[in-house]
N, CA, C and O of each residue as an XYZ file, in Angstrom:
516
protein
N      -3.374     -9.895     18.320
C      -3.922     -8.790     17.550
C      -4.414     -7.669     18.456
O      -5.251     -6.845     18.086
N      -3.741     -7.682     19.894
C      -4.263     -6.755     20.360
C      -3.441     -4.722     20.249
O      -2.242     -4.585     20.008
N      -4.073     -3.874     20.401
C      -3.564     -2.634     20.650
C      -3.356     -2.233     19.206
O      -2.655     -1.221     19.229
N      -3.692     -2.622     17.768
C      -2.826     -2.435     16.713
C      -4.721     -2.620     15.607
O      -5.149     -3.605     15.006
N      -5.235     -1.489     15.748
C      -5.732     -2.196     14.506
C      -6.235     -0.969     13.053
O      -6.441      0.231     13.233
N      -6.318     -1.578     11.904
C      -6.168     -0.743     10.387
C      -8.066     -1.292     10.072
O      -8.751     -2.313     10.126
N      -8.194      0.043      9.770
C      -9.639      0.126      8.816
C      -9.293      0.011      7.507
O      -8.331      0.627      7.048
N     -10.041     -0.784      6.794
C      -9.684     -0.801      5.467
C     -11.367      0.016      4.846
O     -12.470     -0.359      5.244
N     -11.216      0.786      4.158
C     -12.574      1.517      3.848
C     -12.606      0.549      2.203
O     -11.667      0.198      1.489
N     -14.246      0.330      2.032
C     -14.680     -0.565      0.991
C     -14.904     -0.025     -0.224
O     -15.752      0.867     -0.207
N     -14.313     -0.329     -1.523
C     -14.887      0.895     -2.309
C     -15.270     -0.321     -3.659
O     -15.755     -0.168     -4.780
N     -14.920     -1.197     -3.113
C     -15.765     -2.520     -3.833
C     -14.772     -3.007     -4.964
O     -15.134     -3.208     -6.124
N     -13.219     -3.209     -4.407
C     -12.510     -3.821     -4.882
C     -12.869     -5.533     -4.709
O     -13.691     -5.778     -3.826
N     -12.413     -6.518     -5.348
C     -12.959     -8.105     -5.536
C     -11.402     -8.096     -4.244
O     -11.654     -8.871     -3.321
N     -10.490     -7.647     -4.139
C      -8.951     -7.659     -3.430
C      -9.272     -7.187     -1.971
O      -8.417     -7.310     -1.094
N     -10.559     -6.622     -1.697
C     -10.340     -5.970     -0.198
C     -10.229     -6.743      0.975
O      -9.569     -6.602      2.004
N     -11.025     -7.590      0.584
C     -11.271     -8.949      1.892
C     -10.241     -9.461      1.586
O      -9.953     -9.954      2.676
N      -9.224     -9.810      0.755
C      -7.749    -10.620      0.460
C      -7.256     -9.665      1.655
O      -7.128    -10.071      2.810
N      -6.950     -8.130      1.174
C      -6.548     -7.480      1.547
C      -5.772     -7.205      3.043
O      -4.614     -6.986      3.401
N      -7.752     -7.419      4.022
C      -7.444     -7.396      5.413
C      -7.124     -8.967      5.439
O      -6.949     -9.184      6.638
N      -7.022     -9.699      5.025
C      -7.015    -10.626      5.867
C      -5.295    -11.090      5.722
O      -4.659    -11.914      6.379
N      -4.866    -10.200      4.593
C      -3.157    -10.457      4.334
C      -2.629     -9.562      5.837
O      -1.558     -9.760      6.411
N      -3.851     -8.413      6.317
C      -3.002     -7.406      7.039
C      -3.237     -7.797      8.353
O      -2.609     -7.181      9.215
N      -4.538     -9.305      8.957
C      -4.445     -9.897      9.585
C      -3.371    -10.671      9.894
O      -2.821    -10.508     10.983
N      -2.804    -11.852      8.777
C      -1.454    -12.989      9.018
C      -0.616    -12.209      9.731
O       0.089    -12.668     10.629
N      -0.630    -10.638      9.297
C       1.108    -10.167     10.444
C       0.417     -9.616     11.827
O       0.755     -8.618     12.463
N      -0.648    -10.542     12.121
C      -1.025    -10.286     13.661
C      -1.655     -8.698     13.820
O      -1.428     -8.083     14.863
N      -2.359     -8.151     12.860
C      -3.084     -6.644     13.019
C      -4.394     -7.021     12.602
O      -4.692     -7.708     11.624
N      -5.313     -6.380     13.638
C      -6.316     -6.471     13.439
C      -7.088     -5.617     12.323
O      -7.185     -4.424     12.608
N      -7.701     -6.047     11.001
C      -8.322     -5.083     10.087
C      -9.436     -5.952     10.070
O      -9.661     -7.153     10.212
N     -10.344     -4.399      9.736
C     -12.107     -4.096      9.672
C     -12.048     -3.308      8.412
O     -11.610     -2.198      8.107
N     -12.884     -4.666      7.541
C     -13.284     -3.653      6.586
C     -14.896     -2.822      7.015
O     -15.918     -3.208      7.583
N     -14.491     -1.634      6.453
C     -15.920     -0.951      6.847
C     -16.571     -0.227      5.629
O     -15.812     -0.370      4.671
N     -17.460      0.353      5.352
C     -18.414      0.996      4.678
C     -17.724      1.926      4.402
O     -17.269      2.561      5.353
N     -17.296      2.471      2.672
C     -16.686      3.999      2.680
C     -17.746      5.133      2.910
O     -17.478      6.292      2.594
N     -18.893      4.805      3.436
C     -19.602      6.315      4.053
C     -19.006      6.115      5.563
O     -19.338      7.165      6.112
N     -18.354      5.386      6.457
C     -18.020      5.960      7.804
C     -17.425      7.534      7.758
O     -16.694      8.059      6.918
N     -18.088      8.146      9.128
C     -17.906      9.357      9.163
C     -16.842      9.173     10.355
O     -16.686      8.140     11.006
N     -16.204     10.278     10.497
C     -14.772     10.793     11.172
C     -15.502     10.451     12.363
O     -14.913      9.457     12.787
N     -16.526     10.735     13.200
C     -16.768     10.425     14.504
C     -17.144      8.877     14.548
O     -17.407      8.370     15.639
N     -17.171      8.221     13.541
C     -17.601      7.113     14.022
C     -15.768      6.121     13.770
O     -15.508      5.019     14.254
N     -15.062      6.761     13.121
C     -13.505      6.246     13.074
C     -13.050      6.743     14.364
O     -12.355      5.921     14.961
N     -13.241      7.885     14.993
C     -13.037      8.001     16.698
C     -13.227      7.425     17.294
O     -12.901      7.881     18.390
N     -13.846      6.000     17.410
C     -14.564      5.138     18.350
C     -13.752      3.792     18.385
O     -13.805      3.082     19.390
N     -13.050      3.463     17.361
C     -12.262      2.890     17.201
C     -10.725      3.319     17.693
O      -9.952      3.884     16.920
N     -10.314      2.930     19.300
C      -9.445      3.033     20.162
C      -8.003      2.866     19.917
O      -7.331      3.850     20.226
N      -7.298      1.743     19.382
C      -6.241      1.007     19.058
C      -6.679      1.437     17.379
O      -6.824      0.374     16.777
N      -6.828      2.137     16.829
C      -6.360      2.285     15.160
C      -5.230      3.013     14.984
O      -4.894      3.936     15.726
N      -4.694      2.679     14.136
C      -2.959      2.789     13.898
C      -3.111      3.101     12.307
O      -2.118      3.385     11.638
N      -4.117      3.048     11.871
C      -4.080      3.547     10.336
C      -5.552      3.189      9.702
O      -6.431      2.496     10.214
N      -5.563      3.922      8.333
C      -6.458      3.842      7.561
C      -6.200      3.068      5.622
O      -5.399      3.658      4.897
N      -6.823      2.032      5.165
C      -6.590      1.941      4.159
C      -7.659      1.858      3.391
O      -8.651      1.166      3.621
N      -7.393      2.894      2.029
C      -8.395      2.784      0.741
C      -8.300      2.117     -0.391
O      -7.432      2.077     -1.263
N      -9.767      1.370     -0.191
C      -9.506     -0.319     -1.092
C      -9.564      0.544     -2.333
O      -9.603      1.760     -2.520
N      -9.554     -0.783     -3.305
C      -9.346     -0.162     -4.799
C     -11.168     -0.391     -5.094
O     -11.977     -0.796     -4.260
N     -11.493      0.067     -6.731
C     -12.742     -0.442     -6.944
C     -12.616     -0.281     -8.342
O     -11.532     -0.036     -8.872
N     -13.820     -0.423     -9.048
C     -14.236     -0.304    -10.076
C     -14.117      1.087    -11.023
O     -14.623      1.011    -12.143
N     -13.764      1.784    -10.807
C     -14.284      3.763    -11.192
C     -12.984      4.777    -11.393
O     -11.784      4.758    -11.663
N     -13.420      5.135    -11.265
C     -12.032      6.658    -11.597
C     -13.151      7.278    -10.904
O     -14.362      7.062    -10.948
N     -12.343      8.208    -10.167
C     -12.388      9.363     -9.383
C     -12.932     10.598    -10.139
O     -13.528     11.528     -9.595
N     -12.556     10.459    -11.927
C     -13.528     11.554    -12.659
C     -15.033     11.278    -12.973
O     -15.840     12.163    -13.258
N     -15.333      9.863    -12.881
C     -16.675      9.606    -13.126
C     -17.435     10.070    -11.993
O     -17.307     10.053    -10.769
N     -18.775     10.742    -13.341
C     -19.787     11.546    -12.346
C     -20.133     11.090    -10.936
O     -20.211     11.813     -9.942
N     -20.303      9.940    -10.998
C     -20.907      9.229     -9.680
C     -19.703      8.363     -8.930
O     -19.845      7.237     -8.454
N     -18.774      8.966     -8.934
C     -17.469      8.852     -8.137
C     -17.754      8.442     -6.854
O     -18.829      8.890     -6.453
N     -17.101      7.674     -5.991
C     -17.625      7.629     -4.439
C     -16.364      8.862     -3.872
O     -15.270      9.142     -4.361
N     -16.890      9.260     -2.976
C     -16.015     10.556     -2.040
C     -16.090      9.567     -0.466
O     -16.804      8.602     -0.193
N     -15.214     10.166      0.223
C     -15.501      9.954      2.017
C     -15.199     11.011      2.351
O     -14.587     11.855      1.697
N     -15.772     11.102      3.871
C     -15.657     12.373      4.502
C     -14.417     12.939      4.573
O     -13.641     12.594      5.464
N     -14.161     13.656      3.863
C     -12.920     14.673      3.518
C     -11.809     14.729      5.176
O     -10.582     14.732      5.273
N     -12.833     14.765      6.213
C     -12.007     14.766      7.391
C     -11.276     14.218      7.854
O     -10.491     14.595      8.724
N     -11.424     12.720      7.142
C     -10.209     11.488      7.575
C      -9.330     12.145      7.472
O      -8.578     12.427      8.405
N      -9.205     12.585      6.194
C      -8.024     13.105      5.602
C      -6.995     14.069      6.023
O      -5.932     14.255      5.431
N      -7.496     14.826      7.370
C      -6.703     15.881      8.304
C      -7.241     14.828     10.150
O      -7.672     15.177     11.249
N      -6.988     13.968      9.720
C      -7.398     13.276     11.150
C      -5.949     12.881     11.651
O      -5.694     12.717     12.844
N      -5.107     12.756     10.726
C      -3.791     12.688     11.447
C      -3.258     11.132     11.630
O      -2.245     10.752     12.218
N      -4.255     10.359     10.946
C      -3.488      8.866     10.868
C      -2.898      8.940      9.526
O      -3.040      9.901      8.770
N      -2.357      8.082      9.318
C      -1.608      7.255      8.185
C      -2.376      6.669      7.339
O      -3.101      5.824      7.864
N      -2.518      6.818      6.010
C      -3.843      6.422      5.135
C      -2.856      6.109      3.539
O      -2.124      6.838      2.868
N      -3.287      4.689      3.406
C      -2.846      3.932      2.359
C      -3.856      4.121      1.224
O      -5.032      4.097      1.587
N      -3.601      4.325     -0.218
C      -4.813      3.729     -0.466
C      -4.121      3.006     -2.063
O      -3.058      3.404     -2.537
N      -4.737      2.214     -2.523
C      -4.666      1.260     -3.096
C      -5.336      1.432     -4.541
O      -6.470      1.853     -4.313
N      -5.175      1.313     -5.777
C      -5.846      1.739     -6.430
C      -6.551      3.030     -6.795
O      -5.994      4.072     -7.138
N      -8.135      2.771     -6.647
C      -8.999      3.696     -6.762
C      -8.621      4.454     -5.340
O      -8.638      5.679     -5.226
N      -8.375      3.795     -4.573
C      -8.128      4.606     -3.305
C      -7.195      5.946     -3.423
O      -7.399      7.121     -3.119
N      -5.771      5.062     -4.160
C      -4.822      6.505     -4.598
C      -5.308      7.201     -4.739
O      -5.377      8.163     -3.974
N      -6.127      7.028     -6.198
C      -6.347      8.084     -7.193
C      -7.632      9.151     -6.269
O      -8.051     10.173     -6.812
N      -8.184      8.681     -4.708
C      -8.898      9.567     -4.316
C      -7.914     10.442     -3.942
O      -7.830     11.555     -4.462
N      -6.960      9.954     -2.870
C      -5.630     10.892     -2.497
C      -5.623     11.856     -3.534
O      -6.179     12.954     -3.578
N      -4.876     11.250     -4.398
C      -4.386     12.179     -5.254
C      -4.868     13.201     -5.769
O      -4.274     14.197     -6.180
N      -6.271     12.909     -5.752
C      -7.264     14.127     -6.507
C      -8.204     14.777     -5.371
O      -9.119     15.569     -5.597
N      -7.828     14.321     -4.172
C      -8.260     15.241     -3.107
C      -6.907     16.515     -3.095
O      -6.973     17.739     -2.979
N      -6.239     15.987     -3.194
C      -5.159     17.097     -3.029
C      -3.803     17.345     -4.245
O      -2.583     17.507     -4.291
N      -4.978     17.244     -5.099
C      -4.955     18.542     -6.154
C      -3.668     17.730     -7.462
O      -2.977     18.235     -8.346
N      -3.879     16.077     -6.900
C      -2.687     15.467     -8.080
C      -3.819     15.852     -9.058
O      -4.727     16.682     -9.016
N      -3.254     14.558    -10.314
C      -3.904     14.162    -11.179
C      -3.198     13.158    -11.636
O      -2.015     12.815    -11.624
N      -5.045     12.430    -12.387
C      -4.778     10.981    -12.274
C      -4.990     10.547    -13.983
O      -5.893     10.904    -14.740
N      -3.879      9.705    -14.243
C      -3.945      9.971    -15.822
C      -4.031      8.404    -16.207
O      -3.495      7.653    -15.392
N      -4.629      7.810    -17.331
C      -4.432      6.813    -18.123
C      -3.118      6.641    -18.224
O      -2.395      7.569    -18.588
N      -2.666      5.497    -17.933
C      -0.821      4.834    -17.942
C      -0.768      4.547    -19.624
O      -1.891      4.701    -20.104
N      -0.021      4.271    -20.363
C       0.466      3.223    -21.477
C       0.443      2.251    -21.383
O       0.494      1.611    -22.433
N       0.349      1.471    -20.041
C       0.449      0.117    -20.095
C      -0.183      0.093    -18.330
O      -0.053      0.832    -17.355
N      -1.084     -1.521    -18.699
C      -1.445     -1.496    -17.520
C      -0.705     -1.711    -16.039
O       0.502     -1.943    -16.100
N      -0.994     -1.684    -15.412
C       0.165     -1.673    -14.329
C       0.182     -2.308    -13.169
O       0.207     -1.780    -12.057
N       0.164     -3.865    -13.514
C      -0.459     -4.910    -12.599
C       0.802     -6.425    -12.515
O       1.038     -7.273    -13.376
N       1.282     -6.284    -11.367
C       2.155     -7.261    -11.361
C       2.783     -6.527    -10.369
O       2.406     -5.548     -9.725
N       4.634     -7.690    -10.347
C       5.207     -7.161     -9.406
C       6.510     -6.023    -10.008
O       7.016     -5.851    -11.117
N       6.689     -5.478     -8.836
C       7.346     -4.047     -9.414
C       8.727     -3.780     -8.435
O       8.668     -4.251     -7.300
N       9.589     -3.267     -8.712
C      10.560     -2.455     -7.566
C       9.950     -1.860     -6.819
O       8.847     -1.451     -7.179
N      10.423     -1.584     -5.509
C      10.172     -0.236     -4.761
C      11.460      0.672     -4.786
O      12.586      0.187     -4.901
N      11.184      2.195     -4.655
C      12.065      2.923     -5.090
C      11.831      4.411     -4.117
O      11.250      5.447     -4.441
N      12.630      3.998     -2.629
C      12.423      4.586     -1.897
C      12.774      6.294     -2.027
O      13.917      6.726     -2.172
N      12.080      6.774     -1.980
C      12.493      8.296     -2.479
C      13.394      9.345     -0.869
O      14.434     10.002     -0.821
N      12.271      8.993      0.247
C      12.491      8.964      1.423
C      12.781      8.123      2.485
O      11.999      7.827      3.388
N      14.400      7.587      2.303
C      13.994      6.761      3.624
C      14.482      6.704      4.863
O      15.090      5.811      5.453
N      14.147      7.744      5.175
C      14.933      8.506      6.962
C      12.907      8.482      7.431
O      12.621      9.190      8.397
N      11.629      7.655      6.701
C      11.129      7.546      7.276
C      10.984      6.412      8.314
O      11.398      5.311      7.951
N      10.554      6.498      9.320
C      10.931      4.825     10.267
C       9.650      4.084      9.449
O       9.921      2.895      9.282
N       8.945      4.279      9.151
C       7.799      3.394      8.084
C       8.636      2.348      7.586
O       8.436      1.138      7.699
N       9.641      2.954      6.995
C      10.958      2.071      6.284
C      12.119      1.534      6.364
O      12.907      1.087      5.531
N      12.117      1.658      7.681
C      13.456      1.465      8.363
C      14.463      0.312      8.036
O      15.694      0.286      8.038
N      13.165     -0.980      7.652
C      13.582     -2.026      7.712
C      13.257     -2.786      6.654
O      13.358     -4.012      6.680
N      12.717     -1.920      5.331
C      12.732     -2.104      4.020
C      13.677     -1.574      3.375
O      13.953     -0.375      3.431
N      14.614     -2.917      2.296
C      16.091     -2.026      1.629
C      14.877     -2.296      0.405
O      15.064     -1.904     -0.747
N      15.925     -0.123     -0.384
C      15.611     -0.103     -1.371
C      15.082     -1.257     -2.496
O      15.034     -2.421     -2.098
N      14.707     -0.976     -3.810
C      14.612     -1.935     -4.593
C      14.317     -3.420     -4.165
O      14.995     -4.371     -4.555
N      13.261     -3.519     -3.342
C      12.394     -4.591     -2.325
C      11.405     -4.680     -3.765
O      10.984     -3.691     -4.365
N      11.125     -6.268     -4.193
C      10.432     -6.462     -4.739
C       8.708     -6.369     -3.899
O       8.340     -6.953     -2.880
N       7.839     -5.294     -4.905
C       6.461     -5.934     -4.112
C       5.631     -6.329     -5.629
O       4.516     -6.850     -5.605
């Protein structure tokens, strides 16, 4: 687990600790941490190779929404997020996040839109996750 490691930021999904410790088995080191870490204190962390946002309880429209420091977000790593995590993405930069028809929990296709990214090099289309 050395040279390789992913922050998972906490937003109080029951899945986060599953989470790192699934992103441990492929030999990467993940830390879950506090979603108030600030951008200088994710600088300190040497070998990070990415960022992931757990899921939680909330929507991103409720008043008392959790936010993180907006700066991750132009820090220039790679940032997953998962759930509630998406829906911060998304509504940091200007998606929107809507009630589905149906809930949306199980396993699904993947449906590579881009894949001349090397992220994917070695995932074929229509990969069950």
């Amino acid at each position: 687990m050395e040279n390789t490691e992913i922050l998972v930021l906490d937003f109080g999904s029951q899945y986060t600790q599953l989470l790192a410790r699934r992103i441990r088995e492929c030999e990467v080191l993940a830390e879950v941490v506090n979603l108030n870490i600030s951008l200088e204190e994710i600088k300190k962390y040497k070998d990070l190779k990415g960022i992931i946002l757990s899921g939680g309880p909330s929507s991103v429209y409720e008043n008392d929404a959790y936010k993180i420091d907006e700066r991750i977000f132009t820090f220039g790593l790679p940032i997953l997020g998962v759930c509630y995590g998406m829906q911060l993405i998304a509504n940091e930069f200007g998606g929107k996040v809507e009630l589905a028809d149906s809930q949306e929990f199980g396993k699904a296709s993947l449906n590579l839109l881009n894949d001349s990214n090397p992220l994917f090099k070695d995932v074929p289309n229509g990969t069950k996750v």
